[in-house]
C-alpha positions in Angstrom: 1.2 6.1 -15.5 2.0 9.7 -15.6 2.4 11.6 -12.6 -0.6 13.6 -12.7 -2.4 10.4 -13.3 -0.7 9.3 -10.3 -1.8 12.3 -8.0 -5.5 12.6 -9.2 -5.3 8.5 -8.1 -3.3 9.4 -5.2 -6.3 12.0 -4.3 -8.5 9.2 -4.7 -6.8 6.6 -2.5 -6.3 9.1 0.3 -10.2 10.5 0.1 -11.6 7.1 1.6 -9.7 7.1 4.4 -12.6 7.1 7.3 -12.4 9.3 10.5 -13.3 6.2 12.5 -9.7 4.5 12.4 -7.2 5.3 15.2 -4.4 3.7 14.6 -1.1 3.2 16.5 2.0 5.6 15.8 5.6 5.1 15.5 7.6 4.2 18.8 9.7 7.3 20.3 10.9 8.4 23.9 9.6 9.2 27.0 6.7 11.7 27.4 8.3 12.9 30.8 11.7 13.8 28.8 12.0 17.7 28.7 12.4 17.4 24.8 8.4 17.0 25.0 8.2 20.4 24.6 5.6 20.3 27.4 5.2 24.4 28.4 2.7 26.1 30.7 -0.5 24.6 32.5 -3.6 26.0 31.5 -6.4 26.4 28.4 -5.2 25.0 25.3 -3.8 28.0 23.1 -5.7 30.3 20.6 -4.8 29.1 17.1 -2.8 31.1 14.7 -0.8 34.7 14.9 -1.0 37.7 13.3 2.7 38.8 13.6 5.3 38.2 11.4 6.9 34.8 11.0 10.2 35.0 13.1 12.3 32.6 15.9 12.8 29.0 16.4 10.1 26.2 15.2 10.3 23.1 16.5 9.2 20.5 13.8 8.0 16.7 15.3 8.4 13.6 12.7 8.8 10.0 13.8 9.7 7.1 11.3 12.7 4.9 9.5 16.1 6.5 9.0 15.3 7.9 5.4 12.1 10.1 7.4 14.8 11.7 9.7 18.2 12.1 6.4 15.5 14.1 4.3 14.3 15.7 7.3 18.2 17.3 7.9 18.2 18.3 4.1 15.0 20.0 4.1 15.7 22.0 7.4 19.4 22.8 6.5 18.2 23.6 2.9 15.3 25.8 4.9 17.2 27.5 7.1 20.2 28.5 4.4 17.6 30.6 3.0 15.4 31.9 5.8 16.6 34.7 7.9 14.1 35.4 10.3 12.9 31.7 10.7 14.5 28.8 11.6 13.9 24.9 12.0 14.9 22.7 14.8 14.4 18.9 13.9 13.2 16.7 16.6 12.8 12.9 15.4 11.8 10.2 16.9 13.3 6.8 14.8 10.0 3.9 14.8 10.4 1.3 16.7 12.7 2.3 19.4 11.1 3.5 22.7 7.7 2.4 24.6 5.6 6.0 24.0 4.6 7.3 20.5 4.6 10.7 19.2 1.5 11.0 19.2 0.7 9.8 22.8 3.2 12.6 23.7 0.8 15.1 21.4 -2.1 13.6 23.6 -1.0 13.7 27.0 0.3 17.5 26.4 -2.6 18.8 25.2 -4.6 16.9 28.0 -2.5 18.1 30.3 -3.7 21.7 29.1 0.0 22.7 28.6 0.7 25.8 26.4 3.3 27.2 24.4 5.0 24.2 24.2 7.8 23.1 21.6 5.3 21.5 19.5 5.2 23.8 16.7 4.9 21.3 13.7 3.8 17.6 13.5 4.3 15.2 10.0 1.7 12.9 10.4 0.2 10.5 7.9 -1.5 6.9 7.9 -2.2 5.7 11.3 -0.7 9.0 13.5 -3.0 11.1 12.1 -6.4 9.0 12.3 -5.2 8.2 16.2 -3.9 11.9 16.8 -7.8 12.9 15.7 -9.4 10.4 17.5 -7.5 11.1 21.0 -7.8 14.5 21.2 -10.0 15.6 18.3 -9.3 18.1 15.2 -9.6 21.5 17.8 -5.9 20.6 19.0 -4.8 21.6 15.7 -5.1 25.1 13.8 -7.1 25.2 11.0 -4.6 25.9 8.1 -5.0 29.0 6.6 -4.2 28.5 2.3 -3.7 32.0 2.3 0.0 31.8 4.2 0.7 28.8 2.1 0.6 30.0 -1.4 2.4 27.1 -2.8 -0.2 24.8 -1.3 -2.5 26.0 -4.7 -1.0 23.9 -7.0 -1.3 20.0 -4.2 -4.4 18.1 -5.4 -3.4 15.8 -2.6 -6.0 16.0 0.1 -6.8 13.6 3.3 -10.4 13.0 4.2 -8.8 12.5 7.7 -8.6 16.2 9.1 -8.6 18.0 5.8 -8.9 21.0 7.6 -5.8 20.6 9.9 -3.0 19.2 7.5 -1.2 19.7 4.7 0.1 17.1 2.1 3.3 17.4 1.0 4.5 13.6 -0.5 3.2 10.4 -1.6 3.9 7.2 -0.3 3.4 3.2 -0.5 4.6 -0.1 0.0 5.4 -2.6 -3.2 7.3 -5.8 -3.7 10.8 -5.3 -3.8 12.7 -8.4 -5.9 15.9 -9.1 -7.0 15.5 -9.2 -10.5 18.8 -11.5 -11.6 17.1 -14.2 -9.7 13.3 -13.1 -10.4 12.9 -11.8 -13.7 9.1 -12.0 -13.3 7.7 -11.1 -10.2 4.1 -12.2 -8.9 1.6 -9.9 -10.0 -1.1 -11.6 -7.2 -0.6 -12.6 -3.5 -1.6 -16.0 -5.1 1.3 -16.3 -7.3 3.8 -14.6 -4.6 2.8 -17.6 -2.3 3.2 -20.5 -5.3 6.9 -18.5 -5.3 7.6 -18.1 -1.9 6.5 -22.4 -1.7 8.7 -22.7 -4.8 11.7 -21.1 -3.3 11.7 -21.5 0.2 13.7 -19.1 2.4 14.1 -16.3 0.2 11.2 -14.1 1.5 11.0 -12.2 4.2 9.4 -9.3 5.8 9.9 -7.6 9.0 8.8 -7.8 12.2 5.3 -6.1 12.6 5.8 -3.0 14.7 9.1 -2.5 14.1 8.5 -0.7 10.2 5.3 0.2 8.0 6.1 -2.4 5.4 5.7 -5.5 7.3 2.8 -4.0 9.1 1.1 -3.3 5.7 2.3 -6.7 4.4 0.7 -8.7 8.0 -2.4 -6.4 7.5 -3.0 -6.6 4.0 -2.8 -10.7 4.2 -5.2 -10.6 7.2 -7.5 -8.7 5.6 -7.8 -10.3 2.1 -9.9 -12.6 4.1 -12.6 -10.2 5.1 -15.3 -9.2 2.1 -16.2 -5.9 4.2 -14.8 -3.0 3.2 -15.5 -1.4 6.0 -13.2 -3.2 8.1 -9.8 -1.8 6.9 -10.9 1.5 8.1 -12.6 0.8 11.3 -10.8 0.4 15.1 -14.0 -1.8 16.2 -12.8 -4.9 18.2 -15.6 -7.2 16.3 -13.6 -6.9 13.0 -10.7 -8.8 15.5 -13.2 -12.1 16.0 -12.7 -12.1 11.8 -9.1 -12.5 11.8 -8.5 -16.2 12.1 -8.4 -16.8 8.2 -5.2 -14.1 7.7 -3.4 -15.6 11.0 -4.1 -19.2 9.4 -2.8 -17.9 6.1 0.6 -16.1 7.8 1.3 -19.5 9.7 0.7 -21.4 6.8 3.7 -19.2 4.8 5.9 -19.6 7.9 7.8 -22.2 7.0 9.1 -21.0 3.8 10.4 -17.4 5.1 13.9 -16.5 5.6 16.2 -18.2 8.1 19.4 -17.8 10.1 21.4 -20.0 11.7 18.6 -22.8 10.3 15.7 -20.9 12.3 12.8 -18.9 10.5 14.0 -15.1 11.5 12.2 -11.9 10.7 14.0 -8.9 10.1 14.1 -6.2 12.6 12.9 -3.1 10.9 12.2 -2.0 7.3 16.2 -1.5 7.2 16.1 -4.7 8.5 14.1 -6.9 5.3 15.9 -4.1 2.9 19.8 -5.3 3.9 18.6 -8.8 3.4 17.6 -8.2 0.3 20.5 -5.3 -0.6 23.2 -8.7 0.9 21.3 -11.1 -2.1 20.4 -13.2 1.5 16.9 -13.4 0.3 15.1 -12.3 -3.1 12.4 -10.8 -2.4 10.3 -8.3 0.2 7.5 -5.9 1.0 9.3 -2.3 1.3 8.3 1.4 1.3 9.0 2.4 -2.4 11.0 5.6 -1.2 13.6 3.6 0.9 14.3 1.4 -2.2 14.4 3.9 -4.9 16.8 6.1 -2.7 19.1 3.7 -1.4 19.0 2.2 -4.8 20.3 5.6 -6.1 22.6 6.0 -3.6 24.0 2.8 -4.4 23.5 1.2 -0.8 20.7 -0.8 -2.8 21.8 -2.9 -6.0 20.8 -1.7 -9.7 19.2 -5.3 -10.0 16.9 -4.8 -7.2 13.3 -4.0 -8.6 10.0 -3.0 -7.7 6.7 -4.3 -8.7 2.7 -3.9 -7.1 0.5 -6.4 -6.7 -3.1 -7.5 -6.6 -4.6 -7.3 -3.9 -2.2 -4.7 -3.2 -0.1 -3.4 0.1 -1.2 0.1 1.3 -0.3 3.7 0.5 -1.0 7.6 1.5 0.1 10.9 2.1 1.7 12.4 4.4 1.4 16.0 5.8 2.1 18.7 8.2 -0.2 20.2 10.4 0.2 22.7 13.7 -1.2 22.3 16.9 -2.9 24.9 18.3 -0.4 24.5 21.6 2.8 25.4 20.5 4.3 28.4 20.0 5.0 29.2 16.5 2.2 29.0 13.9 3.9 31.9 11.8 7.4 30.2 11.6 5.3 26.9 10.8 3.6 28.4 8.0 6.7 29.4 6.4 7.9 25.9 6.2 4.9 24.5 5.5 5.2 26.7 2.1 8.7 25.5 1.4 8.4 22.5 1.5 5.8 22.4 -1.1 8.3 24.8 -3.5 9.7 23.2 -6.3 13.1 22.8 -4.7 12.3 21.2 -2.1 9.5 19.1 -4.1 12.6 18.0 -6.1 14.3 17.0 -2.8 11.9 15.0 -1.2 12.0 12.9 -4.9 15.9 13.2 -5.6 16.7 12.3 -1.8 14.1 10.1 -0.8 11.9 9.4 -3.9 8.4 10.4 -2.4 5.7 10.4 -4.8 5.8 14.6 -5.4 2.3 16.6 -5.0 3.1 19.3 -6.8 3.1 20.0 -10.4 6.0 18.1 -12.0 6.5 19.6 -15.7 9.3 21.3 -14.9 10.8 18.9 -12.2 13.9 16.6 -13.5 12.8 13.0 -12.3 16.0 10.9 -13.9 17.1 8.1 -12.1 13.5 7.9 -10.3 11.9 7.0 -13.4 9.8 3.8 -11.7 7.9 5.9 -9.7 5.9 6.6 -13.3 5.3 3.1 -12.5 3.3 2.8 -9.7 -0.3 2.8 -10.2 -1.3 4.2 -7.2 -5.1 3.7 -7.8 -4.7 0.1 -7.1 -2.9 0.9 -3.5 -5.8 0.5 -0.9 -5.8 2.6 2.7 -6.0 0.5 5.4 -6.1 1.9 9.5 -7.1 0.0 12.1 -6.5 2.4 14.6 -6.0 0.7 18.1 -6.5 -2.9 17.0 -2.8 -2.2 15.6 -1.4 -3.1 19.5 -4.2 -6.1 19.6 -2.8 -7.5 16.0 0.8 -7.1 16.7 0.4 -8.8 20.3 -1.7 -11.9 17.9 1.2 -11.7 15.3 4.1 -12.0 18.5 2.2 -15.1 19.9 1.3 -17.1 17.3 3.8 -16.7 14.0 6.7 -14.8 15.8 6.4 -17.8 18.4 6.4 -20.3 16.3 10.2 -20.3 15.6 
């Protein structure tokens, strides 16, 4: 599949994603902490600037270690260039504090604070359906595609918020598989099971919670079992009494996952499930496409390791940035905003951390990242369940997790 087939299915994917889910963010630090950016009391700011762009913006992004490396490039790369405007990283790594990013977003902006560090949020998947649900698409400036004149070539859009974000990558989970040892991989989750059975102890995915591609693996599993549509988009606690199939289903598959030390173990993390497989300790895992295709070119990951989708597939979307309208920098925020959707940086975010690029990509070199030509991203599905995410995880700890 080209990859302007790959966007207009990209567009496609993303446009279903329903204004109803809320789901949970990545973990971060505490919402008392000074690096909040929490400012003055008082009515939540007007949106937008007229000045120039100029000072210190302070962007917000939460997620696995490759989020936060191309994160550093892109600012450094940014602020090289910009004289007038530059970008202070703040990151928050998934899965290692009790408050999200986006409960921090909510409790400032509840607490009617103003001019507060949050300049610039990524956000994407579950973030941004909660972010919108908690405190609603006014917290965030409407984006203006007039100060992002790069933003004319992105057919990306979200139906989440259109308004109040910007896409700037593409992004999935697939099947990552050793292929010395699996020079076929399942193309259903029928046939992956018959594997897994077949070749017990060389699967694994990670802990649910801890990293996007064992939550999309749990998820997706779970809800295979429900014919309504509706239900991968939807927070409502009645789609919960429907999830007995998929929890049958993941117990049933327990017994043939990886273990340690002669005890079913799941990985900590997407790092996690990816060292297992890098080590050749297992052959095979769900993984974010841009962690394997980056270590792989890095050469953390081995050559042999492979990537395949599919059916019913694991989940995919974009991610984008968008500004609240209580921080103190929209201008500045602009001006990065437009970078990162330049060519350059485009070629980064592929090179560095092979994301799915939104921008045209004639004149963009893509060796060595050649697979992502491969993903068919109109079979990825969207799936948010909002708030259930907390409720599913707890059901996951107590009854696969505690099996042993």
């Amino acid at each position: 599949m080209t990859i302007k087939r790959l966007l207009a299915a990209l567009v496609s994917a993303a446009m279903v994603f329903s204004l109803t889910a809320c789901g949970g963010g990545n973990d971060g630090g505490s919402a008392d902490s000074g690096a909040q950016g929490g400012g003055d009391s008082g009515a939540a700011a007007d949106g937008g600037s007229s000045g120039g762009a100029s000072g210190t913006v302070h962007l917000w992004a939460s997620g696995s270690d490759n989020v936060r490396q191309i994160f550093e490039t892109l600012t450094e790369s940014f602020n090289a260039q910009s004289e007038d405007v530059k970008v202070e990283l703040n990151f928050m790594l998934a899965g290692t504090g009790t408050q999200t990013m986006v409960d921090m977003l909510a409790a400032a902006y509840k607490a009617n604070q103003t001019n507060t560090d949050y300049d610039l949020i990524d956000l994407g998947g579950d973030d941004l359906s909660k972010i919108v649900s908690l405190i609603g698409e006014e917290a965030f400036i409407e984006l203006d595609k007039s100060k992002i004149p790069n933003s004319a070539s992105v057919e990306a859009k979200s139906a989440v918020g259109e308004k109040i974000i910007m896409p700037y990558r593409g992004t999935t989970v697939v099947l990552a598989y050793n292929s010395e040892n699996v020079p076929t991989p399942p193309a259903t989750m029928d046939e992956l099971v018959e594997w897994m059975k077949a070749n017990p102890g060389r699967f694994a995915y990670n802990v649910p919670g801890t990293g996007g591609a064992g939550d999309s693996f749990v998820r997706t599993a779970v809800y295979n079992f429900i014919d309504d549509p509706e239900a991968m988009m939807s927070d409502d606690e009645k789609w919960a009494e429907q999830w007995d199939a998929g929890f049958e289903f993941l117990a049933s598959i327990h017994p043939y996952m990886y273990q340690s030390g002669g005890s079913i173990t799941y990985p900590n993390k997407n790092q996690g499930a990816l060292d297992l497989l890098s080590n050749k300790e297992i052959d095979m895992c769900p993984m974010w496409a841009d962690m394997l295709l980056s270590q792989r070119a890095a050469g953390t990951v081995p050559e042999c390791m492979k990537m395949a989708t599919i059916t019913p597939s694991f989940t995919g979307s974009v991610q984008g940035l968008s500004i609240p309208n209580f921080g103190s920098n929209p201008e500045g925020a602009y001006k990065f905003i437009d970078y990162i959707l330049s060519p350059e940086a485009q070629e980064l975010l592929v090179k560095e951390m092979a994301a799915i690029p939104l921008v045209d990509t004639s004149d963009m070199d893509l060796t060595g990242f050649e697979d992502l030509q491969d993903l068919d991203v109109s079979n990825f599905r969207v799936l948010s369940i909002g708030s259930l995410d907390t409720l599913f995880n707890e059901r996951w700890d107590n009854e696969i997790g505690a099996i042993g």
